[in-house]
C-alpha positions as CSV (number, residue, x, y, z in Angstrom):
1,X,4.9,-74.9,-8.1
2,X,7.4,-76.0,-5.9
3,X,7.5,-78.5,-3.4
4,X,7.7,-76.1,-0.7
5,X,4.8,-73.8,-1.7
6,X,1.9,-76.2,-1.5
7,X,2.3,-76.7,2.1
8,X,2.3,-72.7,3.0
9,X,-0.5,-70.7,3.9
10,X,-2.3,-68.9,0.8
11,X,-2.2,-64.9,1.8
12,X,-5.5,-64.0,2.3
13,X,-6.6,-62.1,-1.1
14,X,-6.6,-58.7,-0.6
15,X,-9.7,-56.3,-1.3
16,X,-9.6,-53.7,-3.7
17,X,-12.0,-51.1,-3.6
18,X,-12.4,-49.2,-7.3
19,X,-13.0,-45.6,-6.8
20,X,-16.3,-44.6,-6.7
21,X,-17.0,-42.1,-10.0
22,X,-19.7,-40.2,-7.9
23,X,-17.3,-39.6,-5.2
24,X,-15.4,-36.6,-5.5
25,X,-11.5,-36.7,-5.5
26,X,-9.6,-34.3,-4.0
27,X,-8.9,-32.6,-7.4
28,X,-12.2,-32.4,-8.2
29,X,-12.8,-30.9,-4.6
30,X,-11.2,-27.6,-5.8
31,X,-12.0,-25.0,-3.8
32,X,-12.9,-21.8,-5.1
33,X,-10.0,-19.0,-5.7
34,X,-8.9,-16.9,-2.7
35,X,-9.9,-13.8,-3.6
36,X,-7.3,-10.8,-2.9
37,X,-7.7,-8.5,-0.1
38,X,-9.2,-5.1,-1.3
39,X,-6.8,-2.6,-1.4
40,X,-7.3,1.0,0.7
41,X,-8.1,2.3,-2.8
42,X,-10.9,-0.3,-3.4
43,X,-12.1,0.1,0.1
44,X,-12.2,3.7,-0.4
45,X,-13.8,4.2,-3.5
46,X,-16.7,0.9,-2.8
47,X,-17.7,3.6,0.1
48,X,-17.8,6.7,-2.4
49,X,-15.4,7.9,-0.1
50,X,-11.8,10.2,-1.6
51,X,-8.9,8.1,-1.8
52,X,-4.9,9.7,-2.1
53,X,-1.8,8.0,-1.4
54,X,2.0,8.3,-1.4
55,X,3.1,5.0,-3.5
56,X,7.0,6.1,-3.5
57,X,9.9,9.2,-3.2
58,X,12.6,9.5,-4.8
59,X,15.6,11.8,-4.3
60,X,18.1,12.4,-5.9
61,X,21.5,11.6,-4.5
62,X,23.6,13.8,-6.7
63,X,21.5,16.5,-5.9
64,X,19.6,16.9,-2.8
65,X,17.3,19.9,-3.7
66,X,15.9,17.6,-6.1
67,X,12.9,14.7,-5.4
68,X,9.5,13.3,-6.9
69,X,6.6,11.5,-5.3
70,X,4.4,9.3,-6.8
71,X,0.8,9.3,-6.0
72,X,-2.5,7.3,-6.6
73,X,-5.7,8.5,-6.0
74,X,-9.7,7.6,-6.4
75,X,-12.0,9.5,-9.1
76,X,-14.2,10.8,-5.7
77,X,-10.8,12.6,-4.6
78,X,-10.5,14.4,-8.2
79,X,-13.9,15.3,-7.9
80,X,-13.6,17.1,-4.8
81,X,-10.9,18.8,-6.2
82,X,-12.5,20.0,-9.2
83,X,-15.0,21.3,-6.3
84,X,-12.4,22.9,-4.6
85,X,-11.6,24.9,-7.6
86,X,-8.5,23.2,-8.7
87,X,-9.3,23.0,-12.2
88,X,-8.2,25.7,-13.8
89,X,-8.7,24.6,-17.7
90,X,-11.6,22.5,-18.6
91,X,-9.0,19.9,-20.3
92,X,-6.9,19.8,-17.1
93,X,-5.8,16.4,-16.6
94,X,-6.5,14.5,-13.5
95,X,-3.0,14.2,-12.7
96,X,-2.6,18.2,-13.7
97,X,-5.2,18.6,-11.1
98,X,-3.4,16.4,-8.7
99,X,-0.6,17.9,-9.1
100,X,-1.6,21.4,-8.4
101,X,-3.1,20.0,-4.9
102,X,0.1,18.7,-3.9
103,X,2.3,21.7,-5.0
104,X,-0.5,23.5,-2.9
105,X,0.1,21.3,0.1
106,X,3.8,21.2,-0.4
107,X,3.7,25.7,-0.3
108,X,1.6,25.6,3.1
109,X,4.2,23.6,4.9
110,X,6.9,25.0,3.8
111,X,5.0,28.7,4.6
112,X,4.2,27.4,8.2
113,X,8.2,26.0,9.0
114,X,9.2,29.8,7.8
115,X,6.5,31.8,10.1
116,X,7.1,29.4,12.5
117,X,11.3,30.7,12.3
118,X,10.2,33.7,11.8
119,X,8.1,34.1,14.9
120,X,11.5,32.2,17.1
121,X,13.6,35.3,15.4
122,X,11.5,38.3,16.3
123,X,10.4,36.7,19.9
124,X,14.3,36.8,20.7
125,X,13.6,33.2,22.1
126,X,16.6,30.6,20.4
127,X,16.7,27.0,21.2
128,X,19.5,25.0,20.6
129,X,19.5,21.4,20.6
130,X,22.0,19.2,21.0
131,X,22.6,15.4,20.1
132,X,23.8,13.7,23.3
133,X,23.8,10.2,22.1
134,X,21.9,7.5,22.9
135,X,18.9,8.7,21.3
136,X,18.9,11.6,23.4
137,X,18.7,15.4,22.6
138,X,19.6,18.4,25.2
139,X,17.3,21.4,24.3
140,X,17.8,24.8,25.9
């Protein structure tokens, strides 16, 4: 020891505490998984209620005319379907099934745009409108 040393102050000894095993670490704290939020689908079919939904469209840029949809749907909606009388084979598919609902859908709109033009051309009433910027339109 050196001359010097013997005549400074000793630092006080510092106190260690040792973990306590019984106390719980913050690893061992781990809190229980978040669990996802339930999808519309989940929500739907939980309450035995039908369930159908567009997931995407696609269209194809070459050609127009030409475009698929995909859907999802519950058990409960294919069901009602089936009740509705759109099974037309006992091994029908659900997605056959499906399918025939939305081609259904899909002929009633496009039968109501056509009576709707049809009913503009016999009435003799023709609207024109007219893009006058700014997010405006000029019917008359």
């Amino acid at each position: 020891m050196a001359f010097f040393d013997m005549f400074r102050k000793k630092p006080a000894p510092v106190e260690q505490k040792l973990p306590n095993p019984k106390a719980a670490t913050p690893a061992s704290r781990s809190k229980p998984p978040k669990e996802e939020p339930k999808t519309a689908k989940q929500l739907a079919t939980e309450n035995n209620a039908p369930y159908v939904n567009i997931l995407s469209m696609d269209v194809d840029l070459e050609n127009l005319h030409q475009g698929a949809f995909e859907l999802d749907w519950n058990e409960i909606f294919v069901a009602r379907l089936v009740k509705a009388g759109y099974m037309i084979k006992k091994d029908d598919t659900d997605s056959e099934i499906v399918d025939r609902w939305f081609q259904n859908v899909c002929r009633h709109v496009v039968m109501e745009t056509w009576e709707q033009e049809e009913a503009i051309s016999k009435s003799g009433v023709w609207v024109r409108s007219t893009d006058i910027g700014d997010g405006r339109t000029e019917v008359s």
